[in-house]
N, C-alpha and C positions, 0 to 999 in steps of 0.2 A: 683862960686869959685871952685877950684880943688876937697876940700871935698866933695861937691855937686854934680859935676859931678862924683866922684868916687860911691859915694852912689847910683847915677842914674843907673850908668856904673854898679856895680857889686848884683846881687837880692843876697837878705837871703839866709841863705840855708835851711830857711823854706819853703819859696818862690818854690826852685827849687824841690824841695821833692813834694811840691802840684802838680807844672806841672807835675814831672814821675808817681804820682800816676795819674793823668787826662789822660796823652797818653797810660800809663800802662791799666787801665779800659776802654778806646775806643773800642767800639763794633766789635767783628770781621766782621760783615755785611761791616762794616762802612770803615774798613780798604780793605777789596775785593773788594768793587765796585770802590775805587779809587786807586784799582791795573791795570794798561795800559791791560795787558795781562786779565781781565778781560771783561773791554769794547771789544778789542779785537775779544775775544771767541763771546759775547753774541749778538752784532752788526754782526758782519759779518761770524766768525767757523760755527756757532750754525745755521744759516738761512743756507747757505750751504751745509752742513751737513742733515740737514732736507730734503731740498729741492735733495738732491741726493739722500737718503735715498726713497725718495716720485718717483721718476724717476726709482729706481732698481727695487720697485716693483709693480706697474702699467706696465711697459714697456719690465720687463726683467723677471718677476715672481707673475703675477697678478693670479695665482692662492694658493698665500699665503695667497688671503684676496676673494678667491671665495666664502667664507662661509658668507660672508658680501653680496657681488652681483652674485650669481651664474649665468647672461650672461654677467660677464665683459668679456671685447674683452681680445683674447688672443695674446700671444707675438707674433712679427713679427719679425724671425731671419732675419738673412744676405740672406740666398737661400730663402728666400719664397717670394713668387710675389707679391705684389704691384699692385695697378690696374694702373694707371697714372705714366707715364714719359712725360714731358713735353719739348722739347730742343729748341734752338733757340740763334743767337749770341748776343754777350755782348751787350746791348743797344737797344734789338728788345723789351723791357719791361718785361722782365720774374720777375722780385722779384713785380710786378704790380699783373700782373696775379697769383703769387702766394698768394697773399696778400687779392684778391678778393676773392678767393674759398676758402681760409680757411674765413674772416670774413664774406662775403655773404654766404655761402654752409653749414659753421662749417666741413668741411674736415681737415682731417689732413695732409697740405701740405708745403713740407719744401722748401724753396731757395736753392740752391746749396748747400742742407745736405740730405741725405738717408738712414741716420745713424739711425735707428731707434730704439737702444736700449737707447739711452740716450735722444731720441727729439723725439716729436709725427709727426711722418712724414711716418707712414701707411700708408696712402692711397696713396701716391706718392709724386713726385718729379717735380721740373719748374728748369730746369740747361743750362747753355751754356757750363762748360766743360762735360758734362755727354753725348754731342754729339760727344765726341771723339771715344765714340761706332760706331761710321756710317765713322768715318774716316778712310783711308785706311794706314794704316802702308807705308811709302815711303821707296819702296826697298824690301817689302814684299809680301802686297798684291795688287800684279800686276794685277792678272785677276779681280781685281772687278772693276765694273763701275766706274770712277769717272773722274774727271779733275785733281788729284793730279797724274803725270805721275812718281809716283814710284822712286822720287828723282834721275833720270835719270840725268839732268841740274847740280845738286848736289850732286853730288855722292860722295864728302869729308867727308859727315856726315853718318853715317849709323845711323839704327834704337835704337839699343841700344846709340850709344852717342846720340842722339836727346834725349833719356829717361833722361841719368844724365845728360844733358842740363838743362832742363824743372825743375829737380829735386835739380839744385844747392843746391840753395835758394830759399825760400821761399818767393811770393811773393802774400801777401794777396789784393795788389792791383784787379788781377786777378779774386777773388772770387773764389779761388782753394786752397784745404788742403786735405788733405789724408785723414783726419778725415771725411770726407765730405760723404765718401763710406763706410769705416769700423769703427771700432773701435778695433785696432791692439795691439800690440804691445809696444808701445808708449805711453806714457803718457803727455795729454795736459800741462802740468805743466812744462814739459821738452823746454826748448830752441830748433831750428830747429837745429839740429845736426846728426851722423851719422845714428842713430836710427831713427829720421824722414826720412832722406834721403832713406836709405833703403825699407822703408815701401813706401815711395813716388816712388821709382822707382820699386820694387814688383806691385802697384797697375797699375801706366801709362803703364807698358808691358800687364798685364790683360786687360786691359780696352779698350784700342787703340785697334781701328778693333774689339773687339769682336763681336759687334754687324751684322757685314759682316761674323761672322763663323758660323757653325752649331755644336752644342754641339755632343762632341767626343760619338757617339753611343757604344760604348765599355765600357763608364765609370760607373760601375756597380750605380744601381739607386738606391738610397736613398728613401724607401719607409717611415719615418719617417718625412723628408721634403714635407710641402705641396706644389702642385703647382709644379712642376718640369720643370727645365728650360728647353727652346727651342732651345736658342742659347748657346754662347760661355761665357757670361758674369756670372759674380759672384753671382749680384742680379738680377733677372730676372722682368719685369714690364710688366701686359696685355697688357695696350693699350699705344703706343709710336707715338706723335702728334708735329708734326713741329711747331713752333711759327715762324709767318713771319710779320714784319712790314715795312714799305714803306722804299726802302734802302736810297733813300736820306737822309729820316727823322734819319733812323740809321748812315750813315755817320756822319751827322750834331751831333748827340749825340758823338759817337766816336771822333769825332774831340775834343769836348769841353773838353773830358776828360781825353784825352790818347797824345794831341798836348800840347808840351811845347814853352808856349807862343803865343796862337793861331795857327788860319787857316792858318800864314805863319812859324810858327815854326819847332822843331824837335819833333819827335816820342818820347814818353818816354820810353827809356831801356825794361821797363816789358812789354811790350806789343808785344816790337823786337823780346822778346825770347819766348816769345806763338806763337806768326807769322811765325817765322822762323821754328821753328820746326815742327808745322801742316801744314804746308806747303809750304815747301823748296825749292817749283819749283822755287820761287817767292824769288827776292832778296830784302827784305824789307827793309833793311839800306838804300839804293840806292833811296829808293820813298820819295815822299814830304807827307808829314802827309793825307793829302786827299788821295792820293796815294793809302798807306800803309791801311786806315781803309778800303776804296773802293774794295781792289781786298780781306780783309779777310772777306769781308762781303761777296762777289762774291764766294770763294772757301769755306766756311760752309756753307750757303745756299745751294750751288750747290751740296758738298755731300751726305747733310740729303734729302736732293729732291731726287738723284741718289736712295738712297736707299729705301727713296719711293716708287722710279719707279719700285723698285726690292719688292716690298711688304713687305719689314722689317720695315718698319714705318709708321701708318698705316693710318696718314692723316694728313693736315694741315689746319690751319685757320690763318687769317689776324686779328691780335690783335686790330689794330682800328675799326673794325667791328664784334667785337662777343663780346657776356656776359658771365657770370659766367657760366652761363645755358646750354647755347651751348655750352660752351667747356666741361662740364660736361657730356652732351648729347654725344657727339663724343667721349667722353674718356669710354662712356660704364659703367657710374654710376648709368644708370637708367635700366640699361639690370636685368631682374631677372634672368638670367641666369649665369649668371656670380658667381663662387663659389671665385673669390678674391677681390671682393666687400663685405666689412662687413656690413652686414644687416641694422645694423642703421645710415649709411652713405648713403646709399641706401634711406632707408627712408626722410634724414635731405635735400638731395637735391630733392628729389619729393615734399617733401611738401614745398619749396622753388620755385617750378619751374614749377609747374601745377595747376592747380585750381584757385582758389580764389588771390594767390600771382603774377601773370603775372603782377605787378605793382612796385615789388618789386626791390629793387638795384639790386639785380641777374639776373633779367630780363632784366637791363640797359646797355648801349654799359657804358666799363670803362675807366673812367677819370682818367687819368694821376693825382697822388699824392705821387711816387716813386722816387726819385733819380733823381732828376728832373736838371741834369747838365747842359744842354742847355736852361736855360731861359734867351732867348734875346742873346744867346754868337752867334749861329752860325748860317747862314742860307744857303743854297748850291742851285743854280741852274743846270740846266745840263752840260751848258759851265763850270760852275766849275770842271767838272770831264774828259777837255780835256787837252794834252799835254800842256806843257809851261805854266800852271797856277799855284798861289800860291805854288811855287817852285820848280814845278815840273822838272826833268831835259830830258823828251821827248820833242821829235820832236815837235815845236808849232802845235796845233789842231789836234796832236794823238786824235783817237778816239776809242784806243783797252778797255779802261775802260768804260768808257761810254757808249757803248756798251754791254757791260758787265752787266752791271747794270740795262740798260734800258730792256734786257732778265730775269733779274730778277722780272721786274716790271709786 
């Protein structure tokens, strides 16, 4: 009936008095943890928070908590050496290799980051752009060795607009960030904007070629920084080791990841504007995706070799053919001589690497378990890298690439 339902419909006002005292006495505990902004803070501010708190001072001021460990390793600014640089192009398996020495070695080795106030990335670095060192500036550095002919063929772009090319936008495809080198000015949190860009085009002028100069002997020396740089670059690394893996095998990688829509597709945009601007001889819009990955694999390998030949780099190894061990070995980790090897990294790979452990992973040739783009996509033989194939627009059975590549091998 109406009454009934009005009785239902409207409680006492004893009724309502009990609820306000019940919500009124509800525990303040009780009412905070079902505040959003508390889950919030204690889920994710608070872990954060810590965890960057834990990174400043380990990394950036481990001598706040020396009294705790009096040999913690100490900080490793921007100028101070590094023993391991490791370069090689996009797909020769550098984040493999880097992945092996830090879990077989226990070193502290970072993928295309050198940042090492915020990432344990001491002991060195495995990067395909950190080889832009051994590149020669097109338009610049004319007298150094190389095959890049000084953007002579192109001579519309100078060196600065190649910089804010490179620097539009950002393109994390790539595995490139400004952060990667320093830590500037900028704040990760910020959108790529004028502030990045800046900072992006400050570092590619520093970077590009440095590696080909000779540190300005006038520039008064910092007796404060350990290790004092040889060359022209910012952070300076002892020993700097070519990564080369079989080019076909890198082609057939590059294809699968940078070819839109396969081995008869177009090039993807970001890879146009790395290509184009390291080097400009080459008109990379114009090539068929085999093309396009073939000659950049040809023009970086052939630089960091060049500079090889000049004793700025100070060797190479073929990645399907070396371990953990050997590469460690040739980077000069097991040297006691070496005062930019820290002693107990020093230790962690000998006792990894001699004695009783010659059975160990580290000992072992490394299996592929990185980024593994190419499973079953792509397979290239050498006819694949003559004129008139998979879209190519040469001469049928041009043989300038293939050639090319077979000097590489």
């Amino acid at each position: 009936s109406s009454s009934e339902s009005s009785t239902v419909a409207s409680p006492s006002k004893s009724d309502g008095s009990e609820c306000h005292k019940t919500a009124a006495s509800a525990p303040p505990a009780e009412k905070i943890n079902k505040n959003p902004l508390f889950v919030i803070t204690s889920v994710i501010l608070m872990p954060y928070a810590l965890w960057n708190a834990y990174l400043y001072v380990f990394l950036q001021h481990p001598e706040l908590i020396s009294f705790l460990h009096p040999t913690i390793r100490l900080a490793v600014t921007l100028h101070d050496t590094r023993q391991l640089l490791i370069v090689g192009t996009i797909s020769s398996g550098t984040s493999q290799v880097a992945k092996d020495l830090k879990n077989n070695l226990g070193l502290e080795i970072g993928h295309e980051n050198a940042e090492a106030s915020w990432s344990f990335v001491r002991d060195g670095t495995v990067s395909w752009f950190h080889g832009i060192r051994y590149i020669p500036r097109p338009g610049i550095d004319v007298n150094a060795k190389t095959n890049n002919n000084a953007g002579r063929e192109n001579n519309n772009m100078t060196f600065l607009k190649q910089v804010k090319y490179l620097c539009r936008e950002l393109q994390p495809q790539m595995g490139f960030h400004p952060f990667m080198f320093r830590d500037g000015k900028c704040s990760l949190r910020q959108s790529w904007g004028d502030c990045w860009r800046d900072e992006c085009e400050d570092i590619v002028q520093q970077e590009w070629g440095c590696g080909l100069r000779m540190r300005n002997t006038s520039e008064k020396r910092d007796d404060t920084t350990r290790h004092q740089r040889r060359d022209d670059c910012e952070t300076p690394f002892n020993k700097v080791l070519h990564q080369v893996r079989h080019p076909l095998r890198t082609i057939e990688s590059l294809v699968a990841k940078f070819c839109i829509g396969g081995i008869e597709g177009k090039v993807q945009p970001t890879f146009l504007i790395f290509a184009n601007a390291l080097f400009p001889q080459h008109k990379f819009a114009e090539m068929s995706c085999t093309e396009a990955a073939g000659y950049y694999v040809y023009e970086y390998n052939t630089a960091i070799g060049n500079a090889r030949e000049l004793g700025l780099v100070y060797d190479h190894f073929q990645v399907e053919e070396a371990t953990p061990c050997q590469i460690a070995t040739a980077a000069g980790f097991m040297d006691p001589d070496s005062d930019s090897v820290y002693p107990p990294s020093r230790d962690g790979v000998l006792k990894f690497c001699t004695g009783e452990s010659t059975d160990s992973a580290a000992n072992q040739l490394m299996k592929s378990t990185e980024n593994r783009y190419n499973t079953g996509l792509v397979s290239l033989r050498w006819d694949d890298l003559l004129g008139g194939k998979h879209g190519s627009r040469k001469k049928s059975g041009d043989e300038d690439l293939q050639k090319r590549i077979k000097r590489l091998t």
